[in-house]
N, CA, C and O atoms as CSV, one atom per row, in Angstrom:
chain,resi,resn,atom,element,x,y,z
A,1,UNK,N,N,0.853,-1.162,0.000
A,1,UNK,CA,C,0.000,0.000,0.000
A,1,UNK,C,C,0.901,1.229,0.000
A,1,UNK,O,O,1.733,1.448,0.880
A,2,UNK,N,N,0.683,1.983,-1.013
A,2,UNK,CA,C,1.467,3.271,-1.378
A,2,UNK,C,C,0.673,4.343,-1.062
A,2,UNK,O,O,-0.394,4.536,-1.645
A,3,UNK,N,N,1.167,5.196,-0.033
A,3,UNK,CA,C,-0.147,6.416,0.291
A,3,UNK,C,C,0.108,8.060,-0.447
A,3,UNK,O,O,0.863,8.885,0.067
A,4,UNK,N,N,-0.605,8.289,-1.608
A,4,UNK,CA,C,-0.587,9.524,-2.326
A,4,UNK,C,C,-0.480,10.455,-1.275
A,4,UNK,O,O,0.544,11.095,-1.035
A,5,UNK,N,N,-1.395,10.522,-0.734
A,5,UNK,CA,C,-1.862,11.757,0.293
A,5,UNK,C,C,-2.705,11.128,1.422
A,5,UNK,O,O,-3.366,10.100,1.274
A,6,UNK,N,N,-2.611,11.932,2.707
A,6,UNK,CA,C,-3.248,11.273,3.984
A,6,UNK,C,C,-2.366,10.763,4.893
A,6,UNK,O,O,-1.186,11.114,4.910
A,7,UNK,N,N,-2.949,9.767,5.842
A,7,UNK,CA,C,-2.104,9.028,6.508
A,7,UNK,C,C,-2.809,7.734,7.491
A,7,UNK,O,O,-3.745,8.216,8.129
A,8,UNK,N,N,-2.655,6.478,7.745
A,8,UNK,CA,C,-2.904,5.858,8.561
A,8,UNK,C,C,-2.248,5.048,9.640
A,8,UNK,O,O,-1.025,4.942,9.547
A,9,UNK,N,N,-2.892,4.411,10.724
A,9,UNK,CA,C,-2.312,3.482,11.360
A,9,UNK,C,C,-2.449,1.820,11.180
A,9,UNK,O,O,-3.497,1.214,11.406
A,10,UNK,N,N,-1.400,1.291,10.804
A,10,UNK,CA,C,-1.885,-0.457,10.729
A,10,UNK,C,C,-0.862,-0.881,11.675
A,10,UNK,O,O,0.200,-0.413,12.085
A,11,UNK,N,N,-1.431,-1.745,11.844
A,11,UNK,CA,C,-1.955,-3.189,13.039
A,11,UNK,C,C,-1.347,-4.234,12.238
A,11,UNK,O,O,-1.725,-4.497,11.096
A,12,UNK,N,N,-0.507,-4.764,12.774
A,12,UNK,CA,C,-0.170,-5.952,12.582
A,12,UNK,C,C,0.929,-6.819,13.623
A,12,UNK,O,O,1.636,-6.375,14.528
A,13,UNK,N,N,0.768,-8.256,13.106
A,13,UNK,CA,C,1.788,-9.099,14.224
A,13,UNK,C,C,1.325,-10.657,13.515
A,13,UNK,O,O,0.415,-10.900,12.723
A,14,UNK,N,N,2.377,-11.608,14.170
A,14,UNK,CA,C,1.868,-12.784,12.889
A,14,UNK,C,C,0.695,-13.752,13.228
A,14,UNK,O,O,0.182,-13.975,14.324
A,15,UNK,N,N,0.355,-14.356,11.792
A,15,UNK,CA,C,-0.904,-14.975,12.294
A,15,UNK,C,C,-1.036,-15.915,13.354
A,15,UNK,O,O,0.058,-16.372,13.684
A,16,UNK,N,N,-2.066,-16.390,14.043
A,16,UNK,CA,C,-2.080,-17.129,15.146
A,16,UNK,C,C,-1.019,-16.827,16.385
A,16,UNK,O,O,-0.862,-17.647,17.290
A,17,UNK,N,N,-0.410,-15.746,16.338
A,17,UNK,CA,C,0.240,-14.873,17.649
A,17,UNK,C,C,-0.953,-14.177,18.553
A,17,UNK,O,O,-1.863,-13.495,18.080
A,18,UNK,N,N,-0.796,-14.432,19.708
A,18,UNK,CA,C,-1.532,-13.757,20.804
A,18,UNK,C,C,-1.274,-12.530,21.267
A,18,UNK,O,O,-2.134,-11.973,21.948
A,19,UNK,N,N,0.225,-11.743,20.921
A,19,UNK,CA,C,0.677,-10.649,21.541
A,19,UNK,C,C,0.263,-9.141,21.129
A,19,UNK,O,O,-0.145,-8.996,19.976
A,20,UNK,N,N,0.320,-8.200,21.825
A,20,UNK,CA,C,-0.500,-7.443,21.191
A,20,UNK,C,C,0.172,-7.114,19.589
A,20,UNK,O,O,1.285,-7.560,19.311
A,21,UNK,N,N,-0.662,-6.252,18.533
A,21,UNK,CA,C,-0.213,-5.650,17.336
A,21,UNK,C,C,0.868,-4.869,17.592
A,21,UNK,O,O,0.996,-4.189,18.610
A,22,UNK,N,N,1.651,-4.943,16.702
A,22,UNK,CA,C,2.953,-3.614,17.034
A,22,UNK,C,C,2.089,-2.634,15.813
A,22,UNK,O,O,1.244,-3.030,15.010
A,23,UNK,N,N,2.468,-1.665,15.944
A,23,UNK,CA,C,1.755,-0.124,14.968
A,23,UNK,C,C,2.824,0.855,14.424
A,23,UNK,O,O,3.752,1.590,14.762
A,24,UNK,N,N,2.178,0.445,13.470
A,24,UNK,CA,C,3.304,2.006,12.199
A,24,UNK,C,C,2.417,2.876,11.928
A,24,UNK,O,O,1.273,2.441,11.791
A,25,UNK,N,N,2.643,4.350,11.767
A,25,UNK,CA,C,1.945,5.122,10.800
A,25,UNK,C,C,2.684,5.695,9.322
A,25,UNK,O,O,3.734,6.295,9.088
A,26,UNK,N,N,2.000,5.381,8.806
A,26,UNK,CA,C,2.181,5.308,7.437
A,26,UNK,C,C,1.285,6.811,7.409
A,26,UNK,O,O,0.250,7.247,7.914
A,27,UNK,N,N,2.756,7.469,6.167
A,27,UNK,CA,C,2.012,8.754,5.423
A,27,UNK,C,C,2.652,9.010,4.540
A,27,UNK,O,O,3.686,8.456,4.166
A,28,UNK,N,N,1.969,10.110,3.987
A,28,UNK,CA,C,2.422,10.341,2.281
A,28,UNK,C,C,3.397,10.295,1.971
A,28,UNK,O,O,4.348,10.861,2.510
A,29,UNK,N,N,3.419,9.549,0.937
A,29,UNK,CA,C,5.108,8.910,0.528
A,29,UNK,C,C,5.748,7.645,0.728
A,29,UNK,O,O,6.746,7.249,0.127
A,30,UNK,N,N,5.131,7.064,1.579
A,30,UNK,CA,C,5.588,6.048,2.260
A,30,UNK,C,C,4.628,4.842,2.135
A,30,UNK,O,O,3.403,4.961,2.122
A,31,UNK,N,N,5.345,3.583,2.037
A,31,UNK,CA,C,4.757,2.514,1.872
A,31,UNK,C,C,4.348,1.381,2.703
A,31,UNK,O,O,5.246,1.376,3.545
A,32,UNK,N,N,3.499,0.343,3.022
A,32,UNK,CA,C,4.234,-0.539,3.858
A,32,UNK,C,C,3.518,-1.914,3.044
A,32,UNK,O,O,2.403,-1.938,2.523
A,33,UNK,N,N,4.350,-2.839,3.100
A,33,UNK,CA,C,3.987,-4.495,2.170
A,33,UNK,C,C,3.098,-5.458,3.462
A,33,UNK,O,O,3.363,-5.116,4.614
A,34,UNK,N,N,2.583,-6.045,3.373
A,34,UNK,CA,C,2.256,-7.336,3.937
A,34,UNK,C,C,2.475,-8.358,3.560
A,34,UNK,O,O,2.016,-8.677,2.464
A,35,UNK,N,N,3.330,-9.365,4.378
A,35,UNK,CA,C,3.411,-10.136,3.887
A,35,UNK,C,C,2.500,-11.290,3.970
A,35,UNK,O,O,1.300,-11.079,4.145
A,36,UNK,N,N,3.045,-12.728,3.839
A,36,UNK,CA,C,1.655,-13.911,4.010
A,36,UNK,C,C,1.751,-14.260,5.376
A,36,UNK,O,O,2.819,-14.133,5.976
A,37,UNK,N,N,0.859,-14.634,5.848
A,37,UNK,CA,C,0.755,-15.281,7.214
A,37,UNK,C,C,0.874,-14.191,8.761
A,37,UNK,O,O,1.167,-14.454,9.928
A,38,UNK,N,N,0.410,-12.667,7.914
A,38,UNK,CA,C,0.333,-11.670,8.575
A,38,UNK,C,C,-0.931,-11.038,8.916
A,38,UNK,O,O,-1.644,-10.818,7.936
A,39,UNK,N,N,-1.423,-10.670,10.100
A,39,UNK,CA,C,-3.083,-10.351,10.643
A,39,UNK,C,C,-2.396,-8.974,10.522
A,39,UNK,O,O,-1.380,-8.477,11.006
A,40,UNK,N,N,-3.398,-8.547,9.651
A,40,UNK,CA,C,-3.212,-6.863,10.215
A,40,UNK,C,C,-4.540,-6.138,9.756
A,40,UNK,O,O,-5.521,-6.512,9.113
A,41,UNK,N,N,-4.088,-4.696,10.476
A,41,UNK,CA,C,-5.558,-3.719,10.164
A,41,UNK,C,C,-5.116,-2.641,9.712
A,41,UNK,O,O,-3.899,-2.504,9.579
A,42,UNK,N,N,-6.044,-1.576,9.354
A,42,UNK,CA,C,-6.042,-0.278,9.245
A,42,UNK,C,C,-6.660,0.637,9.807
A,42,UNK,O,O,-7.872,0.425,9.779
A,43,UNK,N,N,-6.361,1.629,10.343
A,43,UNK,CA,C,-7.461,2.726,10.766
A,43,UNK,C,C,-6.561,3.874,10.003
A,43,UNK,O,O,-5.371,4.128,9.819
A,44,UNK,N,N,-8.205,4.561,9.581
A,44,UNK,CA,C,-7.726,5.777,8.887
A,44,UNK,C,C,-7.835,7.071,9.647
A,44,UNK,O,O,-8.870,7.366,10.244
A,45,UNK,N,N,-6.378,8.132,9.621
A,45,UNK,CA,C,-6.983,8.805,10.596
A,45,UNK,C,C,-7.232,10.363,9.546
A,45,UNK,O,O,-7.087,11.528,9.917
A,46,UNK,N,N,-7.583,9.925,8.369
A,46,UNK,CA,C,-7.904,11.053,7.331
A,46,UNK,C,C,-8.422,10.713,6.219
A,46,UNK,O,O,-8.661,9.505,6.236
A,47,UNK,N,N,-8.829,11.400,4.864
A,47,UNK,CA,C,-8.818,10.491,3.655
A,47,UNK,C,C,-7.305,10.262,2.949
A,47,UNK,O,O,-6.290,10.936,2.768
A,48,UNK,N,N,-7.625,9.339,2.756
A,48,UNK,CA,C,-6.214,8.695,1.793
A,48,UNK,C,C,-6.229,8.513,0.691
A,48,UNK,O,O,-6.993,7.579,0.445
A,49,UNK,N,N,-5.736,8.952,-0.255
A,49,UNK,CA,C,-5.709,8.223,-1.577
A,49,UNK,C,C,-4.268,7.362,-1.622
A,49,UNK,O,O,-3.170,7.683,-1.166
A,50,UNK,N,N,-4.797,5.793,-2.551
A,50,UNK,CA,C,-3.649,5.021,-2.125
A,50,UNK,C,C,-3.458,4.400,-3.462
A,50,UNK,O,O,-4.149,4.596,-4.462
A,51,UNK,N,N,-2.312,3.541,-3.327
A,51,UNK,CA,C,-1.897,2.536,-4.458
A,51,UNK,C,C,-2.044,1.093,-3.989
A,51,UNK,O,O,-1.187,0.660,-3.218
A,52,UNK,N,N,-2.897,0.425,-4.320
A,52,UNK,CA,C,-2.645,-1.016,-3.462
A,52,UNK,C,C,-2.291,-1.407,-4.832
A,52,UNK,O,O,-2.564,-0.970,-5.950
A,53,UNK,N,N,-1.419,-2.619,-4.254
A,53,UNK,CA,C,-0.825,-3.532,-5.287
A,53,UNK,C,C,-1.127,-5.195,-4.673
A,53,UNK,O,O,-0.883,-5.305,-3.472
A,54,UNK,N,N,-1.470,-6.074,-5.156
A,54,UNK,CA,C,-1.374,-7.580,-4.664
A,54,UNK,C,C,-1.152,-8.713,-5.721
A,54,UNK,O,O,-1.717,-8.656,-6.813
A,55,UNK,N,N,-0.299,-9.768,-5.371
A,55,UNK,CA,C,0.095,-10.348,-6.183
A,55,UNK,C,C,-1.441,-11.363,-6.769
A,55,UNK,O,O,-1.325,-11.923,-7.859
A,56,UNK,N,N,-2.451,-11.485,-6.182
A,56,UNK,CA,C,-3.449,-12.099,-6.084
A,56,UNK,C,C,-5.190,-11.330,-7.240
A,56,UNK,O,O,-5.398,-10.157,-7.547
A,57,UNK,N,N,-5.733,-12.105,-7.440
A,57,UNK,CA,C,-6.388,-11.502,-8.438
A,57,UNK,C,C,-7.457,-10.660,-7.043
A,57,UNK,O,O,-7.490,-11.306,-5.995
A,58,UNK,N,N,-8.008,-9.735,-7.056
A,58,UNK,CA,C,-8.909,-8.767,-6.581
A,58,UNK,C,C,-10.621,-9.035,-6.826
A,58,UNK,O,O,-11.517,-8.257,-6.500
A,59,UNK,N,N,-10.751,-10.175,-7.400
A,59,UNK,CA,C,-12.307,-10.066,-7.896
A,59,UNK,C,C,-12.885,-10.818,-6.046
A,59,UNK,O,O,-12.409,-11.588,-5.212
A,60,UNK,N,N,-14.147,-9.981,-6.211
A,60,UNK,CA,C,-14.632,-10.288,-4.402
A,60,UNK,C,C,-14.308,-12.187,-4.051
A,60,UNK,O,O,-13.639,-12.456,-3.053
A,61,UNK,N,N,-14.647,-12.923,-4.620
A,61,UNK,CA,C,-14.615,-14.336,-4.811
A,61,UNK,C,C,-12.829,-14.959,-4.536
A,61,UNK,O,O,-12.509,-15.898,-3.808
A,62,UNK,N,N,-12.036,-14.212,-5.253
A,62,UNK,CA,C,-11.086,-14.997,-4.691
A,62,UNK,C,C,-9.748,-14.446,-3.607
A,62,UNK,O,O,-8.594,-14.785,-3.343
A,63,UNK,N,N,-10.966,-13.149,-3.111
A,63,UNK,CA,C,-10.378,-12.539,-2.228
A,63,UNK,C,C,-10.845,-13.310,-0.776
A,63,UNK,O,O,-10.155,-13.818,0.108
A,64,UNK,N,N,-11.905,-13.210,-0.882
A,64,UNK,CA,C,-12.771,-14.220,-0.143
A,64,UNK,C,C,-11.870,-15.066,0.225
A,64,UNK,O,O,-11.047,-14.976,1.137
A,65,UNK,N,N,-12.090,-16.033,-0.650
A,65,UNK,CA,C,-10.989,-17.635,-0.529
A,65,UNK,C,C,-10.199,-17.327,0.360
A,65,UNK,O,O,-10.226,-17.914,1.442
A,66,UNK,N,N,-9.195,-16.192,0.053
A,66,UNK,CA,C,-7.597,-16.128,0.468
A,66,UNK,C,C,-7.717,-15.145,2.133
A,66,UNK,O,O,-6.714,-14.720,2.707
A,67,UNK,N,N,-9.100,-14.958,2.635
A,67,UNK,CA,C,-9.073,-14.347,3.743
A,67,UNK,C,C,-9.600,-14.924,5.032
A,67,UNK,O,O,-10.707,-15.457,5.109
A,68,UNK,N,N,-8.731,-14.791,6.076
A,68,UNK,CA,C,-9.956,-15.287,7.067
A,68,UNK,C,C,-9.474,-14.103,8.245
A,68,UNK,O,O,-8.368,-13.694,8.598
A,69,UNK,N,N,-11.073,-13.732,8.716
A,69,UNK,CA,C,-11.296,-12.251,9.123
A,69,UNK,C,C,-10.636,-12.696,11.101
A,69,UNK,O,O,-10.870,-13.763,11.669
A,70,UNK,N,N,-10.043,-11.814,11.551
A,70,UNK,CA,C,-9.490,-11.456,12.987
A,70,UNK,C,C,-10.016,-10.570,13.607
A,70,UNK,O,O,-10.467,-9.672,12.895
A,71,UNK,N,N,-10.194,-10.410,15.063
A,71,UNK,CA,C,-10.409,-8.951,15.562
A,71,UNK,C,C,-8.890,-8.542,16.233
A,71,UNK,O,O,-8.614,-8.617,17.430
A,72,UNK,N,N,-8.054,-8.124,15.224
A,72,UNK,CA,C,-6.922,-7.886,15.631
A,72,UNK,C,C,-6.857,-6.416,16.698
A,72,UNK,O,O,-6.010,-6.242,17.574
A,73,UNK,N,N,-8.008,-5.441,16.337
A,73,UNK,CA,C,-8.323,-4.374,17.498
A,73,UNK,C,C,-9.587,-3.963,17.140
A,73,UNK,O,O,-10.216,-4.079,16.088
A,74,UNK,N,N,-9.874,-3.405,18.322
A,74,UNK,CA,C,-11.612,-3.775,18.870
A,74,UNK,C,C,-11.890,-2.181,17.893
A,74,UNK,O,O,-11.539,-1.106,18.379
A,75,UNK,N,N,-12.498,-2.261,16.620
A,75,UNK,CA,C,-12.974,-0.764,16.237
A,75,UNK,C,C,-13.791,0.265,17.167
A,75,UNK,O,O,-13.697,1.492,17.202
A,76,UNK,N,N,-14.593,-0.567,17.887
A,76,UNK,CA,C,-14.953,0.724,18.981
A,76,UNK,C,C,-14.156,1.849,19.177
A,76,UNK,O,O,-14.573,2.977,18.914
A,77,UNK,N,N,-12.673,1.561,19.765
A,77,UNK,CA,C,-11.529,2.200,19.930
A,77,UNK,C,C,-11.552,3.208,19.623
A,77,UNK,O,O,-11.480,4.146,20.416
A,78,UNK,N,N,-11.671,3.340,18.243
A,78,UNK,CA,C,-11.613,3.958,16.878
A,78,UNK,C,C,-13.033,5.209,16.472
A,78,UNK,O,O,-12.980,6.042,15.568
A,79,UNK,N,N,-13.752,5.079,17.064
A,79,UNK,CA,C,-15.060,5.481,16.513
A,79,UNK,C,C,-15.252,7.032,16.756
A,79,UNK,O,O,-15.715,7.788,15.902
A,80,UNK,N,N,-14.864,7.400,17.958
A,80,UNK,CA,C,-14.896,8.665,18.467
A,80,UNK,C,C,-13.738,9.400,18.177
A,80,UNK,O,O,-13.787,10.630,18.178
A,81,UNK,N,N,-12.635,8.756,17.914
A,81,UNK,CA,C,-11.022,9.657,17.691
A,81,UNK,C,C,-11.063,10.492,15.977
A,81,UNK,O,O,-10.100,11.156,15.591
């Protein structure tokens, strides 16, 4: 994910790890990759315009397949900030 303009925070740590997420913020200019076997999130703390790139085809169906959903952090958190 390549961020034009904006900025966010993601969440991540590896899959089936219990410890909390470690957190980057990512902003304009700056990139960050995911790799496989990685839980992560996003919160946006603006609008972003972005570049996603994935080696994987994007149609809803075989995104599906290749996902299985975490509550890596509780969005409540998030709602009022």
């Amino acid at each position: 994910m390549y961020v034009i303009s904006g900025s966010f925070d993601y969440y991540y740590r590896p899959t089936g790890g219990h410890q909390e997420p470690q957190k980057l913020r990512i902003r304009e200019g700056e990139m960050v990759f995911t790799p496989p076997m990685e839980d992560h999130a996003t919160v946006f703390l603006e609008d972003c315009q972005m570049i996603v790139v994935s080696r994987n085809p994007r149609d809803q169906e075989s995104y599906e397949a290749d996902v299985e959903r975490v509550e890596l952090i509780d969005p409540q958190d998030y709602l009022t900030q």
